[in-house]
DRENSE-752738 format. One line per 2 residues: number of its first residue (from 1); their letters; for each residue y, x, z of N, C-alpha, C, O. Coordinates in steps of 0.05 Angstrom, whole numbers. Example, Ala and Ser with C-alpha at 12.3 -4.5 7.8 and 13.67 -1.06 7.14 Angstrom:
1) AS) -114/264/156/-90/246/156/-66/264/156/-66/285/169 | -45/257/142/-21/273/143/1/258/157/23/268/161 .
% end
This chain:
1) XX) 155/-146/333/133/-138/349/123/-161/367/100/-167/371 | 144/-173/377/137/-189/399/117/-224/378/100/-236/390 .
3) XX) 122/-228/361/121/-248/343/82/-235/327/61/-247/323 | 88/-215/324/54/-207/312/37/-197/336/15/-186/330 .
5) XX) 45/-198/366/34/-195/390/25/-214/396/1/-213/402 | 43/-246/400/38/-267/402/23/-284/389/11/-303/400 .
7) XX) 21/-278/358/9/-293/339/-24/-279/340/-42/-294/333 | -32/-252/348/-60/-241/346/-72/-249/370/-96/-253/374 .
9) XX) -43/-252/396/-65/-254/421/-50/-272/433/-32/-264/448 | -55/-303/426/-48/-321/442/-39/-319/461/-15/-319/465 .
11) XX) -61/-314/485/-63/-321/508/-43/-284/532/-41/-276/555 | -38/-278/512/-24/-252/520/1/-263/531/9/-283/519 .
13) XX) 19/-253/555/42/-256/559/50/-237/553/42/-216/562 | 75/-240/531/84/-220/523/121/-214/526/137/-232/519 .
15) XX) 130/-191/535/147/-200/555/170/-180/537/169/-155/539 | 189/-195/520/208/-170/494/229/-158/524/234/-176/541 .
17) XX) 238/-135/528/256/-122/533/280/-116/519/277/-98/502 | 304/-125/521/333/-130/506/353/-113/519/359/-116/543 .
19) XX) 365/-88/499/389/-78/515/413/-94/523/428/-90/543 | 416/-115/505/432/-135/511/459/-132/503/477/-148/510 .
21) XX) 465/-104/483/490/-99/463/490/-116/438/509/-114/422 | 472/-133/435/484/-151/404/481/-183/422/463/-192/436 .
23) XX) 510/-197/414/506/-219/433/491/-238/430/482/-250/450 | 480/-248/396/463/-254/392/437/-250/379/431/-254/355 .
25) XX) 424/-241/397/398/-233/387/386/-253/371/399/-273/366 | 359/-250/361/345/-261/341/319/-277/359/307/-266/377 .
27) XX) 316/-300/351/301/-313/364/263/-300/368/247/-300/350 | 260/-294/393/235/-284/395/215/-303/421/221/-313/443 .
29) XX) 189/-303/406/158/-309/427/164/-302/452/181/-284/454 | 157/-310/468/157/-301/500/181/-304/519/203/-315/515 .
31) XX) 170/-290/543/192/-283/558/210/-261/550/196/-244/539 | 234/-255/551/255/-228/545/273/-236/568/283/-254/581 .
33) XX) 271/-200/565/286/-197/600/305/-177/578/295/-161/562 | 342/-181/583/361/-168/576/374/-150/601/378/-155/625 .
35) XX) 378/-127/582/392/-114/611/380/-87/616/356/-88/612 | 389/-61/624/379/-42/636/363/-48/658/359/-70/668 .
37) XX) 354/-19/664/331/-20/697/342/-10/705/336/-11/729 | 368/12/700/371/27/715/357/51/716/357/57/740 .
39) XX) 343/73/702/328/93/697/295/86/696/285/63/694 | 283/112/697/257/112/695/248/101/725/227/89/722 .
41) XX) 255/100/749/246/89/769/244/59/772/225/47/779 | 278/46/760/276/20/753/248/9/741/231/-4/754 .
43) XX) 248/16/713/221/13/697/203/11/712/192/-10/716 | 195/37/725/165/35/740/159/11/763/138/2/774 .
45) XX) 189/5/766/187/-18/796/187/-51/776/180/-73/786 | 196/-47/752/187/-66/740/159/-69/736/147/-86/749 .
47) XX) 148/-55/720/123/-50/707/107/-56/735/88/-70/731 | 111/-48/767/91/-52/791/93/-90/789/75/-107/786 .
49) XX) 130/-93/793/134/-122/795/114/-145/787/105/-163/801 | 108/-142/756/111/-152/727/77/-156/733/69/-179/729 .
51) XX) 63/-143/739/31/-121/731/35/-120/704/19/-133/692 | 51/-109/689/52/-97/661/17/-81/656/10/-59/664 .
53) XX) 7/-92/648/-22/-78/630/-13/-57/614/-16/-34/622 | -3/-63/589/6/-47/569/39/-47/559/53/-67/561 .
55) XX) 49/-22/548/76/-25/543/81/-8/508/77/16/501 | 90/-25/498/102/-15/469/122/-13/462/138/-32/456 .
57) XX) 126/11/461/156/28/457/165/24/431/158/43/418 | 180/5/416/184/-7/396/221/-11/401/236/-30/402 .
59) XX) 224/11/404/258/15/411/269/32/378/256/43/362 | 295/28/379/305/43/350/299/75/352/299/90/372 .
61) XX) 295/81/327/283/116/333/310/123/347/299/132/366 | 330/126/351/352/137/363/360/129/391/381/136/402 .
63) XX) 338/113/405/348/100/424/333/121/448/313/114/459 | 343/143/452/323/174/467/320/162/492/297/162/501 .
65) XX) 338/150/505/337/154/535/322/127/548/311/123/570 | 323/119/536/302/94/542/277/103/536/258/101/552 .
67) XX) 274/112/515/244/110/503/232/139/530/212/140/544 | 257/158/527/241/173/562/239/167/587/226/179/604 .
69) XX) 252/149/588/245/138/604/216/127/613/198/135/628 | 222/96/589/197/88/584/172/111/585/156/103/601 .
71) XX) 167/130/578/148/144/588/139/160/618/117/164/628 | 166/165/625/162/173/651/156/162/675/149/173/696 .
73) XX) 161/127/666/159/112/681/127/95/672/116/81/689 | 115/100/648/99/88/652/69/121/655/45/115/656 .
75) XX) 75/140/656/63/155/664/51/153/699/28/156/709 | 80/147/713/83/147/738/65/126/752/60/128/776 .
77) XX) 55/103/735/41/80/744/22/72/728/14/49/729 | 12/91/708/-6/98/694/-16/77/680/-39/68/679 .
79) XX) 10/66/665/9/46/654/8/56/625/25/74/621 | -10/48/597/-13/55/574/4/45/553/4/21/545 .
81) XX) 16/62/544/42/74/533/40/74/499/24/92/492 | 50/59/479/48/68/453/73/66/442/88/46/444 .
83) XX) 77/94/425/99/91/409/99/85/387/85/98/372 | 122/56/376/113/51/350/137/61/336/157/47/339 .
85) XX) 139/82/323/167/98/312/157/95/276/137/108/269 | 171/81/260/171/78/241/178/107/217/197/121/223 .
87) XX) 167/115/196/171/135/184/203/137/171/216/119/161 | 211/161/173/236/168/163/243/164/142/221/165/130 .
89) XX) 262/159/122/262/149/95/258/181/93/254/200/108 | 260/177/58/256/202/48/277/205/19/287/184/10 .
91) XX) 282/223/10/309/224/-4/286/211/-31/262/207/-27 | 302/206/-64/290/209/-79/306/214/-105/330/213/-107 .
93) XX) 288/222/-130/302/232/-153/327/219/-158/326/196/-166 | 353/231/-156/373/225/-156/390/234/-127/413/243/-128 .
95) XX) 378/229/-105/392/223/-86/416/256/-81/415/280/-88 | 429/243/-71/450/268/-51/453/270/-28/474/265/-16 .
97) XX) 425/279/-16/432/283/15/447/307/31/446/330/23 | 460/298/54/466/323/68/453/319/99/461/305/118 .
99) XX) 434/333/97/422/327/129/431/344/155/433/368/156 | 436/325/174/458/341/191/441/332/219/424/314/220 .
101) XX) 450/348/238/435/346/262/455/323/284/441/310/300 | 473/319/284/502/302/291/514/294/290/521/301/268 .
103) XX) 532/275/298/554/262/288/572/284/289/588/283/270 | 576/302/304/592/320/306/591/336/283/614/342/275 .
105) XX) 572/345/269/570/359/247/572/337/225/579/342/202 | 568/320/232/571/300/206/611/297/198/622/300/177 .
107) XX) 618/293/217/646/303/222/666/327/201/686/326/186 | 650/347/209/658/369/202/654/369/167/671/377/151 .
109) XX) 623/355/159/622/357/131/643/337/118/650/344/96 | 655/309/128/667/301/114/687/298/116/700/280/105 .
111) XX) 699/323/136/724/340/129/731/352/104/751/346/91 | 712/370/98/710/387/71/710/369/53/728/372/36 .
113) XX) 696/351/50/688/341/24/688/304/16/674/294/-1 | 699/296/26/699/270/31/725/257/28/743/270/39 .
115) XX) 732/236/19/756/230/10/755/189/27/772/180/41 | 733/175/19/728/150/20/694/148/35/675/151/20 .
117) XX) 689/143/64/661/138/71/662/113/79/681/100/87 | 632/106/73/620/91/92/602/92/111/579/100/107 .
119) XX) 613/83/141/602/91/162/582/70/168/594/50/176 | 555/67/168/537/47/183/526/62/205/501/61/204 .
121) XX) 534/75/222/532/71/251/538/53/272/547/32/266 | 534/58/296/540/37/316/569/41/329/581/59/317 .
123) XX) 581/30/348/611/32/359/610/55/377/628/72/380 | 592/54/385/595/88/401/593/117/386/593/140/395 .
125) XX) 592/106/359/601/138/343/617/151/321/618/170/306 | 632/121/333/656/124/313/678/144/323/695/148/306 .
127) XX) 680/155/345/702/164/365/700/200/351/720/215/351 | 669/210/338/672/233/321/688/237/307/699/259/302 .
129) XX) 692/212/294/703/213/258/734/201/275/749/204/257 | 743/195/287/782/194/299/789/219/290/806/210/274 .
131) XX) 789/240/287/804/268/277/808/268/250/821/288/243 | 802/251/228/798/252/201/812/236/192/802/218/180 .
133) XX) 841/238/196/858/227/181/865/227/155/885/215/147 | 847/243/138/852/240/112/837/227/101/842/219/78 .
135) XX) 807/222/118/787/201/98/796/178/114/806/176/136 | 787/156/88/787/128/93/758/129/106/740/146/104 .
137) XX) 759/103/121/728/104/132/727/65/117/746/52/109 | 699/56/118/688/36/119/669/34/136/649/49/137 .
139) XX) 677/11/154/661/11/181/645/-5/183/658/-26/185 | 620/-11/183/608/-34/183/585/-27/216/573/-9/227 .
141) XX) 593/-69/220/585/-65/249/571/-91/247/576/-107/229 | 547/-98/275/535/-119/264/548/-147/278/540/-169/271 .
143) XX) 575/-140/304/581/-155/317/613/-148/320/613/-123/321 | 645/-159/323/661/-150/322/665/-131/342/661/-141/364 .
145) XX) 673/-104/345/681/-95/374/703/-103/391/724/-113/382 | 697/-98/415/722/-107/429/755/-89/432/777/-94/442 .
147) XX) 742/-69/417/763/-49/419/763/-40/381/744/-32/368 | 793/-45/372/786/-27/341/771/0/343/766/13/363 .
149) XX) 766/5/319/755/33/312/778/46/315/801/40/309 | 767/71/329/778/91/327/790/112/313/792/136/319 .
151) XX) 800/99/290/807/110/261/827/102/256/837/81/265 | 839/123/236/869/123/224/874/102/209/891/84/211 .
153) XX) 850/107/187/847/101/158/826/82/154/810/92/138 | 818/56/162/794/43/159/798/9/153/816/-8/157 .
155) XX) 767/9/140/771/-31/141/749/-34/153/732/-16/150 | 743/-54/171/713/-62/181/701/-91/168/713/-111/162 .
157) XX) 675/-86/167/659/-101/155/641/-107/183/637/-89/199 | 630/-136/186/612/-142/207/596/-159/194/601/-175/176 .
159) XX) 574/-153/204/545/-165/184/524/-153/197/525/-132/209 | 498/-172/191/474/-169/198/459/-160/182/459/-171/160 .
161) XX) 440/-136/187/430/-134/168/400/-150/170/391/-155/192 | 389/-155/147/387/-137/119/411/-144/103/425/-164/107 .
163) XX) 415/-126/83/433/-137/66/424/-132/37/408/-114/31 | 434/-146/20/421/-146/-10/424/-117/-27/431/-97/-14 .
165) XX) 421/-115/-45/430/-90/-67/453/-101/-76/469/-87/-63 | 470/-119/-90/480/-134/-99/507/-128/-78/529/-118/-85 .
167) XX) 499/-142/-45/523/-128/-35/528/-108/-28/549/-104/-16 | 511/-87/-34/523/-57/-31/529/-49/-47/544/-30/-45 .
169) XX) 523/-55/-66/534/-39/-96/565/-51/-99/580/-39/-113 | 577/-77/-84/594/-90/-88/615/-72/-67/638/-63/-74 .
171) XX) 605/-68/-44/610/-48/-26/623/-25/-35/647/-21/-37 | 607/-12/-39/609/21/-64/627/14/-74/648/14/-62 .
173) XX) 624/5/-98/652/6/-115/680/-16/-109/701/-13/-121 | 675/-39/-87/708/-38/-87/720/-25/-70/744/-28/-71 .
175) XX) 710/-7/-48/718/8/-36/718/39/-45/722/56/-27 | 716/46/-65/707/75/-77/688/95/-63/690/119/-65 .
177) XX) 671/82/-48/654/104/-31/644/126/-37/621/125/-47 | 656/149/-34/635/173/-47/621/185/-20/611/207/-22 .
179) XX) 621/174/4/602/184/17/594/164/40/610/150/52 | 565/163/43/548/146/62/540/160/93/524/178/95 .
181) XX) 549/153/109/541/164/132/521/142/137/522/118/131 | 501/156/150/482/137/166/462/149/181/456/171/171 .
183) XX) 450/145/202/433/150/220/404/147/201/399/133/181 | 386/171/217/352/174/202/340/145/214/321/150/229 .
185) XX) 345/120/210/333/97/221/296/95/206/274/91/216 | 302/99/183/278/101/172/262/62/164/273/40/161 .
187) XX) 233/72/162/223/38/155/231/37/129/239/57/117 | 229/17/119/225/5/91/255/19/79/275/23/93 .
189) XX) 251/24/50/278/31/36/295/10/35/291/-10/22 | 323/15/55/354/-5/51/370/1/22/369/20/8 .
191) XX) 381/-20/20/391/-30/-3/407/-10/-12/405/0/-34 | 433/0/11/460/14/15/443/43/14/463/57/21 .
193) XX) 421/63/11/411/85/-1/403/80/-31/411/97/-47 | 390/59/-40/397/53/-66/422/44/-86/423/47/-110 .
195) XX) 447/30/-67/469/37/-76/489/61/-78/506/63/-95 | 480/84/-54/500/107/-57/478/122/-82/492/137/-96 .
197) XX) 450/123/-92/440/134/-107/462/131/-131/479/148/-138 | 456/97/-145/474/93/-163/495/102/-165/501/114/-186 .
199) XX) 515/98/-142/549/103/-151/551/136/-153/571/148/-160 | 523/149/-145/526/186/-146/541/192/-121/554/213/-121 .
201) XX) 541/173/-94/554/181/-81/533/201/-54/508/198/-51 | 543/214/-43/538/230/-21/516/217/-5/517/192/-5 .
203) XX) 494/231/11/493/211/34/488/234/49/474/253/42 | 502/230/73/499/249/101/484/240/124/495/230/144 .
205) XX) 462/243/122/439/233/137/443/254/170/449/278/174 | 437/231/189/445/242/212/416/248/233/405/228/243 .
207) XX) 404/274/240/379/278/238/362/254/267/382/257/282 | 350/243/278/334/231/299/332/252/319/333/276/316 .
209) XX) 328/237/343/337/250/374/294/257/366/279/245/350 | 288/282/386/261/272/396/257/245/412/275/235/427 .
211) XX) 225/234/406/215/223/422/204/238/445/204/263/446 | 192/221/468/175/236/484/138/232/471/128/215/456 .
213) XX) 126/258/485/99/263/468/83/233/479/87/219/500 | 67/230/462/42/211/473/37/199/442/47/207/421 .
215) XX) 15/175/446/2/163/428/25/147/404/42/136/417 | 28/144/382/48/131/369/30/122/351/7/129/348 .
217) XX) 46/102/333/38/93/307/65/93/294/86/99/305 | 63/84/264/77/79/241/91/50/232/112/43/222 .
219) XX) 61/32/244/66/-3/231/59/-4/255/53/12/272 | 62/-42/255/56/-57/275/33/-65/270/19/-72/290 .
221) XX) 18/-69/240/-5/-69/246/-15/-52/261/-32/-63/276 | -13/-24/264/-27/2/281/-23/-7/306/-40/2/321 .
223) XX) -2/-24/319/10/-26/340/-19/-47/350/-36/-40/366 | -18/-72/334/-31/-90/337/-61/-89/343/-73/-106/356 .
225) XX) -74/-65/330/-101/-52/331/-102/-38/358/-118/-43/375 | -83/-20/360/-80/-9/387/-86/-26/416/-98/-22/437 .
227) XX) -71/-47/404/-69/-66/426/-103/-85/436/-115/-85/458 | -108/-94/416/-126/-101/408/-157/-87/411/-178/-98/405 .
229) XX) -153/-60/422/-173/-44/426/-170/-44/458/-190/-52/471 | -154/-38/469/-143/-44/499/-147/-69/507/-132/-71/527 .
231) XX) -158/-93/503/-150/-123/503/-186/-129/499/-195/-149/510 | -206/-109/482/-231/-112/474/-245/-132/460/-266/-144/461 .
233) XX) -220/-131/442/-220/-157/413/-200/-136/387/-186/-116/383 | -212/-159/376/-207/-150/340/-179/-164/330/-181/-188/336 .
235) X) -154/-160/317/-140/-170/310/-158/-176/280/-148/-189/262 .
% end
């Protein structure tokens, strides 16, 4: 976002916001400020600080409390607000989904039925699946944690994604995965849904928090147009 903001409108300061959980982030345009505010009041005393014009909510679809933030706070100082929430994947001929509202329920299904998963979630939701001493887990994380997983039965994998077809299919089968946990992240089709298709394994899709209501888009082009209409120029 911050890189096709910079590149349409030069002369824009464009200012990335970082939670500051992966230690190395990815090199971005502008200023980036890492770090909480401290709630929706924080925000708004930024956004007065800053004179923030416009703000784009370009947070992971799962990231709830920020992104309500971000609204309540830019409601409060009536600052103009877009959400850019990318579309949900969608299953396809072949697939085996189990769509679940939780990690908690995600839990419970691969109690019943699950022998070998792979988990691509983050470190804060591995602490569900600790009760499941009979499945093996495969943990993949994008940074080592400071604390092991919380599991009986597991190997961890650390990596950035994207990752190829090639290594998930390598994935799948030397680990015998017959089931994929993963969060509704959505955006372009990942490799590791085209690998659990192949090996016929499971995938237990974990459903998205709401956003808060207001204006959104799909792409960053939409983002970029948006912007660009606010700004009273043409990308």
């Amino acid at each position: 976002m911050a890189e096709a903001a910079s590149t349409a409108f030069p002369d824009l300061d464009v200012i990335s916001s970082l939670a500051g959980r992966t230690l190395t982030p990815g090199t971005l345009p502008g200023r980036i400020r890492v770090g909480g505010f401290g709630g929706a009041d924080g925000i708004a005393a930024y956004l007065r600080e800053e004179r923030i014009g416009f703000v784009i909510d370009a947070t992971h679809p799962f990231a709830a409390t920020i992104s309500a933030h971000a609204a309540e706070a830019c409601a409060a100082t009536g600052t103009p607000r877009l959400l850019l929430l990318r579309p949900p994947w969608q299953p396809q001929p072949g697939d085996r989904w189990e769509d679940v509202a939780d990690r908690a329920e995600a839990a419970r299904l691969l109690a019943a039925t699950s022998r070998r998963a792979f988990l691509t979630l983050g470190p804060g939701d591995l602490a569900a699946f600790a009760g499941l001493a009979e499945v093996f887990f495969l943990v993949r994380l994008i940074q080592s944690p400071a604390q092991p997983p919380p599991l009986v039965n597991h190997d961890l994998v650390v990596g950035r994604p994207p990752f190829s077809l090639d290594e998930e299919r390598s994935l799948f089968a030397r680990h015998r995965i017959d089931t994929l946990v993963t969060k509704q992240s959505g955006g372009a089709a990942e490799a590791k849904l085209v690998a659990a298709r192949e090996a016929g394994a499971r995938v237990v899709m974990i459903a998205r928090p709401e956003k808060p209501a207001g204006e959104r888009v799909a792409t960053v082009a939409e983002a970029m147009a948006w912007l660009g209409g606010l700004l009273g120029c043409r990308t």
